[in-house]
C-alpha positions as CSV (number, residue, x, y, z in Angstrom):
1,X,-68.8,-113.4,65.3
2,X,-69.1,-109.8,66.1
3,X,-71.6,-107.8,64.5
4,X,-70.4,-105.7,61.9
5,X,-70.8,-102.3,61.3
6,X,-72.0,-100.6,58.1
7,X,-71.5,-97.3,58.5
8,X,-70.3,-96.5,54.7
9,X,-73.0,-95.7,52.1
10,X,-71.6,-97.4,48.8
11,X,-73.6,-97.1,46.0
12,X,-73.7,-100.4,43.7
13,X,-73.2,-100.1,40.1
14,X,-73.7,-102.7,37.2
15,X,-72.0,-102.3,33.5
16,X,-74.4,-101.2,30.9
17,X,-73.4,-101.8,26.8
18,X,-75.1,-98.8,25.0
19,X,-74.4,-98.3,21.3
20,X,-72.1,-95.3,20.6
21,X,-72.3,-93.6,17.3
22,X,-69.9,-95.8,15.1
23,X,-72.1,-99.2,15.6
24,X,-70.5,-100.4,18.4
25,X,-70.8,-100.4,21.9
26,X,-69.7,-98.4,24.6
27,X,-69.6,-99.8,28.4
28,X,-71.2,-97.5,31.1
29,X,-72.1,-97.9,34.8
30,X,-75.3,-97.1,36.1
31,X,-76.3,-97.2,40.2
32,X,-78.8,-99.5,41.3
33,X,-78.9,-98.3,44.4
34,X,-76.9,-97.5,47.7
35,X,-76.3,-100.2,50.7
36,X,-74.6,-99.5,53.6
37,X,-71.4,-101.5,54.3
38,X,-67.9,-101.8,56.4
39,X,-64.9,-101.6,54.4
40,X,-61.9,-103.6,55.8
41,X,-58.8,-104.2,54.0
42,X,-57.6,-107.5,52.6
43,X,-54.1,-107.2,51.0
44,X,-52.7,-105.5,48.5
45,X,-49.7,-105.2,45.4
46,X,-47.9,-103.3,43.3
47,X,-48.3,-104.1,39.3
48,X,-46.5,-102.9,36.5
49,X,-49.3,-100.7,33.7
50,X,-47.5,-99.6,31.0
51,X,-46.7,-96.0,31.7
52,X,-46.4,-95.7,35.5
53,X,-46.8,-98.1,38.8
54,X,-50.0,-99.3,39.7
55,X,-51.1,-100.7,43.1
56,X,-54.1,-103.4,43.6
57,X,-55.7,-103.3,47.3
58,X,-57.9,-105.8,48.1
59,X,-60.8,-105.3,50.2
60,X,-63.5,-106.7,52.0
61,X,-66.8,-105.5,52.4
62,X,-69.7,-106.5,54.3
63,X,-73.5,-106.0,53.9
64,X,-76.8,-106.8,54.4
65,X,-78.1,-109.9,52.6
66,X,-80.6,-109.5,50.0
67,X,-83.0,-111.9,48.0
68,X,-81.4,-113.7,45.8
69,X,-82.3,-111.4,42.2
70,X,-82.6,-108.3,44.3
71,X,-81.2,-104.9,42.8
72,X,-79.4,-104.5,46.0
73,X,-77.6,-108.0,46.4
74,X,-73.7,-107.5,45.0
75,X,-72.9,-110.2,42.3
76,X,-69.6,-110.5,40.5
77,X,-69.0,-108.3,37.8
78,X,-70.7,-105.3,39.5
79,X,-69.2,-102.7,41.7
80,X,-69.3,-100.7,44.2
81,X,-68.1,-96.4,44.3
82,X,-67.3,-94.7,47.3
83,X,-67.0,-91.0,46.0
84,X,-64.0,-91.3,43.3
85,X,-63.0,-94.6,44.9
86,X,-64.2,-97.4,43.0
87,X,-64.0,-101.3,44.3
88,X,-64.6,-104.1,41.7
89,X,-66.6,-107.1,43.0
90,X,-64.3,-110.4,43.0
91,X,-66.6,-112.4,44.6
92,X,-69.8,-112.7,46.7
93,X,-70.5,-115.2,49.9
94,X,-72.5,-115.5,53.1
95,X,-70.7,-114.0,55.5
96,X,-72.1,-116.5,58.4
97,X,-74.9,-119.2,58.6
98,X,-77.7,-117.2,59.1
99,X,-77.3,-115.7,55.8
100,X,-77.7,-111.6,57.7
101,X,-74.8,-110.1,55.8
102,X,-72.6,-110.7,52.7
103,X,-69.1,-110.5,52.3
104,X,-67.4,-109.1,49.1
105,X,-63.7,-109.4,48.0
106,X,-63.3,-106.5,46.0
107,X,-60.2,-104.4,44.1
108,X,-59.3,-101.3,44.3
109,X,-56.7,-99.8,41.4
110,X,-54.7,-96.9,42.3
111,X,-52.0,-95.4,40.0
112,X,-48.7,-94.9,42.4
């Protein structure tokens, strides 16, 4: 398996609930950190939203492997941003025995 190469700086985000002025809760995403990934595309589709097209691309995206409870290893749920692009983590695996890089399926929404 060829080596891959991370030569995007991502930075990885985790939701936060904070309490907004009303008693509830609002959801915001704070950085843990940026890791250096390769960004590969999976597939993609168009969905219907209710005022205008939307398309889903899927993703892959490798990095380094990181402890297991590290701030920089992905998990599902959290997310990476590229600038304004923004990939939700679907899931999190080895990418090969030797446990050197992850692989994440993420999603990308763009309104058409």
């Amino acid at each position: 398996m060829a080596v891959p190469v991370l030569n995007r700086p991502l930075t990885l985000e985790a939701s936060q609930d904070v309490p907004d002025a009303a008693g509830g809760f609002d959801r915001v995403w704070v950085a843990l950190g940026i890791v250096w990934g390769q960004l590969r595309p999976a597939l993609g589709r168009e969905v219907s939203a209710e005022t205008h097209p939307m398309a889903r691309m899927r993703y892959r995206i490798t990095v380094r492997s990181a402890p297991e409870g590290s701030a920089q290893r992905p998990t599902v749920a959290q997310r990476f941003r590229d600038g304004t692009r923004v990939f939700h983590i679907l899931s999190v695996q080895d990418r090969d025995d030797r446990g050197r890089y992850l692989t994440c399926l993420v999603e990308e929404e763009v309104v058409a």
